[in-house]
N, C-alpha and C positions, 0 to 999 in steps of 0.2 A: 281280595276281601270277600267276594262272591263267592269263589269256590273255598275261602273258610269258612263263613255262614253255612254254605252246603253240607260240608265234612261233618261240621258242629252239629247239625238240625240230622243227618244219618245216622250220626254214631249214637246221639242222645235215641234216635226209634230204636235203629239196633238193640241198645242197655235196653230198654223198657220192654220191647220184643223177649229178648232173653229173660227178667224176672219175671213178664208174666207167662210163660213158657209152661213152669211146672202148674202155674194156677189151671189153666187152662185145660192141661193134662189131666189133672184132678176131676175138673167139671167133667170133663168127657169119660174116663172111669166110672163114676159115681152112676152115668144112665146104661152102664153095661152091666148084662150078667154075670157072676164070677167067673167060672168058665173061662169069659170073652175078654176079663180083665187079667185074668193070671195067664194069658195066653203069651209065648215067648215065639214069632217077635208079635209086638202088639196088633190086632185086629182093630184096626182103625174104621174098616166098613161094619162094624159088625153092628147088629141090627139093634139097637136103643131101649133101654124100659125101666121102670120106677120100680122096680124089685126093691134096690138099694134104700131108696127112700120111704117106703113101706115099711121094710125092718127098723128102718131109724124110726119112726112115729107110731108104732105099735100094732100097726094093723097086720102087719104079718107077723107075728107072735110073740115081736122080740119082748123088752123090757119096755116102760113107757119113760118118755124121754124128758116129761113139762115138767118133774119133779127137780131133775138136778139142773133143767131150762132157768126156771122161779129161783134154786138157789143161786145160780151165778147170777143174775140179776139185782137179786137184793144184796147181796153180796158186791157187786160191783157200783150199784146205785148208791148205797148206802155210805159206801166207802168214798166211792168222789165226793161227796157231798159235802162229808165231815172233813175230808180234806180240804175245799175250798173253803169253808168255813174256820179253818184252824189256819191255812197257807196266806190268804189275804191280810190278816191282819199282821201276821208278822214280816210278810213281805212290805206292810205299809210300815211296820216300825224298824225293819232295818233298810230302808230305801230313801221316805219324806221326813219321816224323824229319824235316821240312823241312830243307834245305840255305838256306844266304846266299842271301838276293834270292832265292828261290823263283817269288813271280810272275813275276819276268820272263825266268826260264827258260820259267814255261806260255807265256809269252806270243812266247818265241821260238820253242818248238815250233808255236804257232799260225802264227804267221808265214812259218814254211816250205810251209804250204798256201797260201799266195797268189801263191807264183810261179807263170804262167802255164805249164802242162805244156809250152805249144811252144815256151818256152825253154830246156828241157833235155832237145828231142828230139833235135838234132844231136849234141851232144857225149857222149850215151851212149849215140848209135847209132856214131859215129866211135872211141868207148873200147870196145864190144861187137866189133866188128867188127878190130879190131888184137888183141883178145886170143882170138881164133875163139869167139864166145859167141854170135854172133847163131842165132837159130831155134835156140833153147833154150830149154825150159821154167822153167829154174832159174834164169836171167837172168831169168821176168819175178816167180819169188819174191820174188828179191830188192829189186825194183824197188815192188812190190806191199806188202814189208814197210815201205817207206823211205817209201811215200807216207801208208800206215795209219798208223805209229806214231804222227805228233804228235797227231791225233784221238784214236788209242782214250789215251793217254796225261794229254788233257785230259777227256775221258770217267771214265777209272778214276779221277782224280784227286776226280773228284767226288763220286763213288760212296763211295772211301777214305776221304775224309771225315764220314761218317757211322757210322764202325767207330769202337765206344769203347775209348776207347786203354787204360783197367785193366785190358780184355780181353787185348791184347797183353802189359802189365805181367804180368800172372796170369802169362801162358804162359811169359814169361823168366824170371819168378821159381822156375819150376818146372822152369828146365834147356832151355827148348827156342829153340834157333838161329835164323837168319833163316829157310831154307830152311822147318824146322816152322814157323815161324810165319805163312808168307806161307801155303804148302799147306795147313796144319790148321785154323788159327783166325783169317785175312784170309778166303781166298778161302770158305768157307761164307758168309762173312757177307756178302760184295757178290757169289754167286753170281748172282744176277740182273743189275747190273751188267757184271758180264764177259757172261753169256750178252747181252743188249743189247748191248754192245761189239763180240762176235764176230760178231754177226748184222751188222752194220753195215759190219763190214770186210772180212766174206765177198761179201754185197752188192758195195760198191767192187769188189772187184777179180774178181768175177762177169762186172761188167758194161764194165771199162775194156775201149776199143779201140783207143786211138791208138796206145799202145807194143804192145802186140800186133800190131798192123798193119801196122807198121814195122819192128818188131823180128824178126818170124817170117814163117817160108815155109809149108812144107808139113810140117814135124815137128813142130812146137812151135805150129799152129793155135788158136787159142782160137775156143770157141764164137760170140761175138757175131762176128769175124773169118770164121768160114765163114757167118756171117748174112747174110752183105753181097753173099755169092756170086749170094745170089736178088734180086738189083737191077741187071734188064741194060737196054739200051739200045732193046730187040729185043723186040716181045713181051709179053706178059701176066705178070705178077709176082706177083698183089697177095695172091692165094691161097693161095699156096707161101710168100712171105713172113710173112702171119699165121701160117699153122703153123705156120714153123719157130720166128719169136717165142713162137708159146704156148710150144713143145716145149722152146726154152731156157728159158723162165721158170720152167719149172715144180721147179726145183730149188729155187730160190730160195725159191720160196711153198712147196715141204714145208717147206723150213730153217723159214719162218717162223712156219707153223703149227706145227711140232713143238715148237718155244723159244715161243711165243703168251703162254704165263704169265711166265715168265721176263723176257719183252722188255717186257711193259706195267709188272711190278714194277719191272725197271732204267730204265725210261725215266719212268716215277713217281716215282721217289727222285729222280731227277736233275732233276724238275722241279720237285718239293717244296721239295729244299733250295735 
């Protein structure tokens, strides 16, 4: 049993060793100079500097970076937001009140994640564009809530399930409404759940690029969308592009580290039950 625990506790460093393998790669490209980054076989000694990250932030000439920064943000902020806001309640009406046939509503919100996104990139690029929506941030809110919902929806669902319903019982008995009771005495108890849900949805639409891509010009730029700027035809890349990956990522990983407890509680519950 000892030397299983061993094998088990290696092989799990080993996997973890190997996925972060490339991260790691990345970081160390990002402080080389092109040169020293397109070198074949790699210059692993080679001497370190913020070139790379100076172009990403505009001080060495490049483009400035806070504008498509701000739009993935609100863009991403925006959208978890109205998602928990729309995914709570209906996770508490098919979960503590179930509706008729329940699962196969989960099952059709599930089922809206399997249409392939390039089949409904024409006809909400052809609907944005007749109603003057296109390169607008708010267009891709909207877009961003429509894709989150059935997820965090089959997420909260699972989480809700594990709220004991005399809890709820108590709170109507004692005068308090949906609204109190989803606010006060739901959302405490699957805090963890939501914070996992959110981090999850933020994620998604952090990192979407096709309808971004498509959908937006120069107002309504999304981060990973100005990413793509530093992949030319011409020229040395590789250095400017680690940076600028690290420099967008790193929102992402405070979110994650800052919800770190939160996310292993809701992602624990949900693998518990």
């Amino acid at each position: 049993m000892r030397i299983k625990n061993a094998s088990l506790t290696l092989g799990a460093w080993l996997a973890g060793m190997i996925f972060f393998l490339p991260v790691a790669w990345m970081v160390l490209t990002s402080f080389h100079s092109e040169a020293d980054a397109a070198s074949n076989p790699p210059a692993f000694t080679a001497p370190l500097t913020l070139d790379g990250y100076r172009e990403f932030f505009g001080t060495g000439g490049g483009p400035d970076p806070w504008p498509p920064l701000i739009n993935s943000l609100t863009a991403s902020l925006a959208s978890t937001l109205l998602v928990l806001l729309l995914a709570l309640p209906a996770a508490y009406a098919l979960t503590i009140r179930p509706v008729r046939a329940w699962r196969d509503v989960l099952f059709f919100f599930l089922s809206t994640k399997m249409l392939p996104v390039i089949a409904g990139l024409l006809p909400i690029y052809l609907f944005a564009r007749e109603i003057g929506f296109l390169d607008n941030i708010w267009l891709l809110v909207i877009l961003y809530t429509s894709m989150n919902l059935p997820i965090a929806v089959w997420m909260l669902q699972s989480f809700l399930a594990e709220v004991p319903v005399s809890v709820i019982e108590a709170a109507q008995l004692d005068g308090a409404r949906l609204p109190a009771v989803l606010g006060r005495v739901v959302a405490p108890v699957v805090l963890p759940g939501i914070a996992a849900t959110a981090l999850i949805c933020f994620i998604f639409s952090w990192n979407e690029l096709l309808f971004a891509r498509v959908l937006t010009g120069v107002t309504a730029e999304t981060a990973p969308v100005f990413l793509t700027r530093f992949i030319t035809s011409q020229g040395l890349f590789l250095a400017q592009l680690s940076a600028a990956s690290i420099a967008i990522s790193l929102p992402v990983l405070a979110a994650g580290f800052a919800a770190q407890d939160k996310l292993v509680q809701g992602l624990s519950l949900g693998a518990v039950k």
